[in-house]
C-alpha positions in Angstrom: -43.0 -1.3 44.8 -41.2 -2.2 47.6 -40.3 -1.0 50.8 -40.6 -1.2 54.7 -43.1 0.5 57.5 -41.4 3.4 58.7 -43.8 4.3 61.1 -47.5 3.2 62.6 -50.1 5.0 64.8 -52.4 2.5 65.9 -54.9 4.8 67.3 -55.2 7.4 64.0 -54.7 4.0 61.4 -52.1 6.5 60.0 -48.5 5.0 58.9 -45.6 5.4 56.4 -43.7 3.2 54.4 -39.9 4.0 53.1 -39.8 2.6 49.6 -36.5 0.8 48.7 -35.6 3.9 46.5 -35.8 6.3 49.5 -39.2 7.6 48.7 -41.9 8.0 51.8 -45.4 7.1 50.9 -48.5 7.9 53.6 -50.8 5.8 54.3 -54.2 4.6 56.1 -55.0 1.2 57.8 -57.5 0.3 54.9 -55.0 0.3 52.6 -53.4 -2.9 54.0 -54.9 -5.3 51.6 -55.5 -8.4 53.7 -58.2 -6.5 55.7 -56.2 -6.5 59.2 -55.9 -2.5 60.5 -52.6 -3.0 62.0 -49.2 -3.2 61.2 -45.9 -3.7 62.8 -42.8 -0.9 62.3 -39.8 -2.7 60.4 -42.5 -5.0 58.4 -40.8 -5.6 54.7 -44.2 -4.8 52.0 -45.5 -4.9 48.6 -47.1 -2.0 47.8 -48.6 0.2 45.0 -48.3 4.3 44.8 -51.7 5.9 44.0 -52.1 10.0 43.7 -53.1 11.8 46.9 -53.7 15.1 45.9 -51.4 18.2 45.0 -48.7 15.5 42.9 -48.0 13.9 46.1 -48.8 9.8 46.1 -50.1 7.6 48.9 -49.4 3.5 49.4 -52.3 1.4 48.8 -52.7 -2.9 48.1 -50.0 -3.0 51.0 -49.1 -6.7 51.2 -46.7 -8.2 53.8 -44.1 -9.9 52.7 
C-alpha cells in the first residue's frame, strides 16, 4: 500500500500513516524497514497492513519513497 505519515512522536517511536484510500494505519519506529527510528510528517511510503489485534491492522515494511 501506499500512503503518507500523518503523524510522528519521536520520543514514544509511535506514528500513523494515511493510506491513499483514507484508511489510518498505527505504527512503531521498528517497523520502518531501513532500520532508521525516525521519520518525518508529510513523508510519501510503501507500506504493508499486518493485524494488530481485535480486527484492527498496523503498518509494517514502511519504505520511503
Amino acid at each position: 500500500m501506499t500512503g503518507t505519515v500523518a503523524s510522528f512522536d519521536d520520543d514514544a517511536g509511535l506514528g500513523t500513516i494515511m493510506a491513499d484510500d483514507g484508511t489510518t494505519f498505527a505504527f512503531h519506529c521498528t517497523a520502518i524497514a531501513d532500520g532508521t527510528r525516525t521519520i518525518a510528517v508529510n513523508t510519501a511510503v510503501d507500506f504493508q497492513p499486518r493485524p494488530a489485534g481485535h480486527g484492527t491492522y498496523e503498518a509494517s515494511e514502511i519504505t520511503p519513497r
